[in-house]
MARFI-485099 format. One record per residue: x, y, z of N, C-alpha, C, CB in turn. Coordinates in steps of 0.1 Angstrom, whole numbers, plus 2048, in hexadecimal, padded with zeros to 3 digits. Last residue first. Glycine has a CB too. Example, Ala and Ser with C-alpha at 12.3 -4.5 7.8 and 13.67 -1.06 7.14 Angstrom:
8807EA8478897F584788180084F88D7FA839
8847C784E87B7D384E8847DF84E8717D385A
This chain:
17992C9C31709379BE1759459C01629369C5
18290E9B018991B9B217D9279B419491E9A5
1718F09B51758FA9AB17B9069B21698FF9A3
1708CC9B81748D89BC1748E09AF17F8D79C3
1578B09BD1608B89B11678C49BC1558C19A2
15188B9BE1528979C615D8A29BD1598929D6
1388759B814187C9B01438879BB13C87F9A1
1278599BF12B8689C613586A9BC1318699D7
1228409C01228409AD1268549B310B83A99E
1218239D51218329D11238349C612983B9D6
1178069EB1228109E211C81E9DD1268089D5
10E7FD9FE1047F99F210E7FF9E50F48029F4
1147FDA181157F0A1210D7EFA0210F7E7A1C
11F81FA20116812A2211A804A1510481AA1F
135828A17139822A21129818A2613F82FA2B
13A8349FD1328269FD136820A0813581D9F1
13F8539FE14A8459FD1488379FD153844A07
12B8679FD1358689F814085B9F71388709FE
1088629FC118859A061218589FC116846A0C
0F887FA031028789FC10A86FA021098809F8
0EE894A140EB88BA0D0EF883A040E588DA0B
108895A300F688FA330EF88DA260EC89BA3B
12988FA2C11C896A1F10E88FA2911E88BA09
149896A2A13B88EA30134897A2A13688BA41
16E889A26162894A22159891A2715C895A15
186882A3D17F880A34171889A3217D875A35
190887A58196884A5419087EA4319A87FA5D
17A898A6418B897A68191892A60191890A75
1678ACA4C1678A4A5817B8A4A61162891A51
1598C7A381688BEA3E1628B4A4B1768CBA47
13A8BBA241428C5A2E1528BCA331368C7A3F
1318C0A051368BAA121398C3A191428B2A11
1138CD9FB1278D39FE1228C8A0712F8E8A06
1048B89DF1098BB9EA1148C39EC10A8B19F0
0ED8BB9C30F98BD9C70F78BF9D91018CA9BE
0D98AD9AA0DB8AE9B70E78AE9C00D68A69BB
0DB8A49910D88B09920DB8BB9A50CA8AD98D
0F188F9810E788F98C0E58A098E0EC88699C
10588B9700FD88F9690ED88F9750FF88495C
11387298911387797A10887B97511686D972
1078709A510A86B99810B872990104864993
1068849BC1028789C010586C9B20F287A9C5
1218969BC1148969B810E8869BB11589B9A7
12D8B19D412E8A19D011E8A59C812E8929E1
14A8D09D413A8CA9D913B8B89D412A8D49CD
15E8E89E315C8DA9E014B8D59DF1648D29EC
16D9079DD15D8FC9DB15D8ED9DA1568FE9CC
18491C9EB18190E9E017390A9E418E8FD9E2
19292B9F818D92D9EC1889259E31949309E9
19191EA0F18892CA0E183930A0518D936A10
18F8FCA1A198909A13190914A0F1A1904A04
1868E6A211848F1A2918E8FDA241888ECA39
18A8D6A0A1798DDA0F17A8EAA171708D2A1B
1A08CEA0819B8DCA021908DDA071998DE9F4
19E8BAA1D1A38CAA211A28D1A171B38CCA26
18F8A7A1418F8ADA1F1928BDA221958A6A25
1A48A2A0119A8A99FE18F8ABA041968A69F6
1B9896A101BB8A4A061B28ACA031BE8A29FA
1AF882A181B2889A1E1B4897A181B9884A22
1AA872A0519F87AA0C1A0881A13198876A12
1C886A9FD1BE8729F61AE8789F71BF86C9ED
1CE861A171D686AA121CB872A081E3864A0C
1BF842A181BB84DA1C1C585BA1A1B884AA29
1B984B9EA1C38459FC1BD84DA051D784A9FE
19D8429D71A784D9DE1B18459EE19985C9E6
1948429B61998379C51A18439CA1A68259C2
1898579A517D8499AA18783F9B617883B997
1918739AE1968669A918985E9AD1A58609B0
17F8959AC1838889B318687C9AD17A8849BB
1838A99921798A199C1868939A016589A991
18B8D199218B8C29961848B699918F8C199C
1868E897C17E8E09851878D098A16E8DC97B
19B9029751968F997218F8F197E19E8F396A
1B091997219F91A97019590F96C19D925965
1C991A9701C49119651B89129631C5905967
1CA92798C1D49289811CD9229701E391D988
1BB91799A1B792799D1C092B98C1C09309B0
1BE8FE99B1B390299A1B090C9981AD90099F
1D890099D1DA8FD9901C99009931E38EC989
1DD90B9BB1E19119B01DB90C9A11EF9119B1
1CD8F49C91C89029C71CD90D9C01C89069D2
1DF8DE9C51CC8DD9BE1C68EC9BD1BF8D29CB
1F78E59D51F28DF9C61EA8EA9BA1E58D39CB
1E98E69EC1F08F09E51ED8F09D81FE8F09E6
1E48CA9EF1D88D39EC1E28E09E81CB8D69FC
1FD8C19EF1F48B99E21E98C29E51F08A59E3
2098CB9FF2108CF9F52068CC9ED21C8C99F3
20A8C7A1F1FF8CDA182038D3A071FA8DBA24
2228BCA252258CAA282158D0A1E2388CFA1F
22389FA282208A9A3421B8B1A362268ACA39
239898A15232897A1823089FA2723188DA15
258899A0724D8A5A0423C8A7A0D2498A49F2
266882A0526A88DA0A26089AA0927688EA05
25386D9F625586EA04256879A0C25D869A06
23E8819D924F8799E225087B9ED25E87F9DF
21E8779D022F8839DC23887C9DE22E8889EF
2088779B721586E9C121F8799CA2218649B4
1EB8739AC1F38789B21FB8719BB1EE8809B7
1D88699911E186399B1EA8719A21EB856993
1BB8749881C28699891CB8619921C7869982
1A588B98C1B08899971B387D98D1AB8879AA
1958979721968919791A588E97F18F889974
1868B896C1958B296A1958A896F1A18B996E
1658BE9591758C09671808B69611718B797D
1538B494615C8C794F1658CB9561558D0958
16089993D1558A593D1578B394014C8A3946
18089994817389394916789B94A17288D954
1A189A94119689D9401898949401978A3936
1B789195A1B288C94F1A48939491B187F951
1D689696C1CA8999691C689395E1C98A5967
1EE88B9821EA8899731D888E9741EE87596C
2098959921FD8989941F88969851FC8A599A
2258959A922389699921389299D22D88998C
23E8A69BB2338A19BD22D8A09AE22A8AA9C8
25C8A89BA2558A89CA2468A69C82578BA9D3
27A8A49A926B8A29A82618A09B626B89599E
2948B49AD28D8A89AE2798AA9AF2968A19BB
2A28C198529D8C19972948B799D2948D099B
2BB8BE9742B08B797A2B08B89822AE8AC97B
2CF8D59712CD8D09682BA8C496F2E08C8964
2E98D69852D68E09842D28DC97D2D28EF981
2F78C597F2F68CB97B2F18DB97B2F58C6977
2E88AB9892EE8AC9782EF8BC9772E18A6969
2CD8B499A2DB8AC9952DD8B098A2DB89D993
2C28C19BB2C28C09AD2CA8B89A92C38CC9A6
2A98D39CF2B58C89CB2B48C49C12B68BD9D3
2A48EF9C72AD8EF9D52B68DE9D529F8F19E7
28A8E89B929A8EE9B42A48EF9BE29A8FF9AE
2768D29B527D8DA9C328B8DF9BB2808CD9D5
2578CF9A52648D09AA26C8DC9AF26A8CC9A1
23D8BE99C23D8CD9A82508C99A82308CC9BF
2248C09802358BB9832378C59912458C0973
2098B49722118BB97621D8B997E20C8C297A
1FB8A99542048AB95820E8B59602058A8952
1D98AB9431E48B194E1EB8AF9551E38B6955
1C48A39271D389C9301DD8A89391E0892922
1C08A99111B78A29161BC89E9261B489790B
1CA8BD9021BD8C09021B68B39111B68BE8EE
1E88C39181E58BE90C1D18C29101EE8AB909
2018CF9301F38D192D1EE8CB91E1F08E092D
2108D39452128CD93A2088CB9382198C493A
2218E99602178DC9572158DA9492088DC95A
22E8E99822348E99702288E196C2458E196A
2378FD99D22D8F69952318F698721E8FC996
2558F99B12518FE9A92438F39A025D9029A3
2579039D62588FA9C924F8FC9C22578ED9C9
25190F9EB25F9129E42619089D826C9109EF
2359119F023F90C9FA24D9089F22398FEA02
22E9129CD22C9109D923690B9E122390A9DA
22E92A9AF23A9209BC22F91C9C924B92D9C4
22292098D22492999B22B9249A421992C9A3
22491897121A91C97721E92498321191197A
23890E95523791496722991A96B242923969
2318F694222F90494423090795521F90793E
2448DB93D23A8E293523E8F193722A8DF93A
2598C79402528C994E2498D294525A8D195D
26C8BB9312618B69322568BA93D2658A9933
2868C493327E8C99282738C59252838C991D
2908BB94D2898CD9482828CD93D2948DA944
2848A595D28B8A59512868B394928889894A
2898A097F2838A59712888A396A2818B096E
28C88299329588E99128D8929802A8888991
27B8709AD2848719A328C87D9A128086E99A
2688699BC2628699AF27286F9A62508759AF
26284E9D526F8559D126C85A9BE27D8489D5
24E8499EF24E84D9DE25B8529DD2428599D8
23E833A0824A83DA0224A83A9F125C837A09
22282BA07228834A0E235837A0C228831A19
20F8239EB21781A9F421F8299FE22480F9E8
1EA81C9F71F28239F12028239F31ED82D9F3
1CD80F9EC1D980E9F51E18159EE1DF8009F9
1AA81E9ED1B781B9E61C78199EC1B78259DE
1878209EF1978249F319F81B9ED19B824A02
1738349D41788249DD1868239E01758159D6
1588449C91678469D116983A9DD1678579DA
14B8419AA14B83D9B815983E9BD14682E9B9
């Protein structure tokens, strides 16, 4: 079930630690993708080489992103931006390299900010991506949402238990 979530509005996520960032993946909007990949667990790192400390030595960290395996997809856990990074559509950038790069499925966090409906609002409307919902786990019956303004919608699916009874909706993305 997707149930909203407060979220706090300034993030200050810090400064890398190089020998902990994994594998380069790719650059978006001039920062760099790094992950860290174990069988069960994805760790990604977005940092800005333009600011740095120690040195060059630690760049600051502009967006971290924890995956977790779940059945076939990857589940969303926690995504965080540093203040200074917000705006710039970075967290679907993101989602569309490591989906295209990694060849993997994403599914939606079970609590989302509005920030995080928002996100996935807008992959919907991305060219290269599939978003669909299942009505539960292991349900046979799939919906495409469609974009709205500011959150997903579905005629058969109540993607967010905005009626009074709640939801068990699972919403996924894949790279097509």
């Amino acid at each position: 079930m997707v149930m909203p979530v407060e979220m706090s509005k300034r993030n200050c996520l810090g400064y890398a630690d190089e020998s902990q960032l994994g594998d380069k993946i790719g650059t978006r909007i001039g920062l760099e993708v790094w992950v860290d990949k174990s069988p069960h667990v994805i760790e990604v790192t977005v940092v800005d080489r333009q600011k740095t400390r120690n040195n060059n030595a630690s760049p600051k960290i502009a967006m971290v992103l924890t995956l977790t395996k779940c059945n076939n997809a990857w589940h969303v856990d926690i995504v965080r931006t540093d203040s200074r990074y917000t705006g710039r559509s970075l967290a679907v950038r993101v989602y569309v390299l490591i989906m295209k790069k990694l060849s993997i499925q994403l599914q939606a966090g079970g609590l989302q900010s509005v920030g995080g409906r928002y996100l996935w609002n807008k992959l919907a409307s991305h060219k290269d991506i599939l978003v669909y919902a299942r009505k539960q786990r292991g349900s046979i019956k799939l919906s495409l949402p469609k974009a709205g303004k500011r959150q997903l919608h579905s005629i058969e699916i109540d993607l967010y238990g905005l009626d009074n009874e709640g939801t068990d909706a699972e919403i996924y993305a894949i790279a097509i």
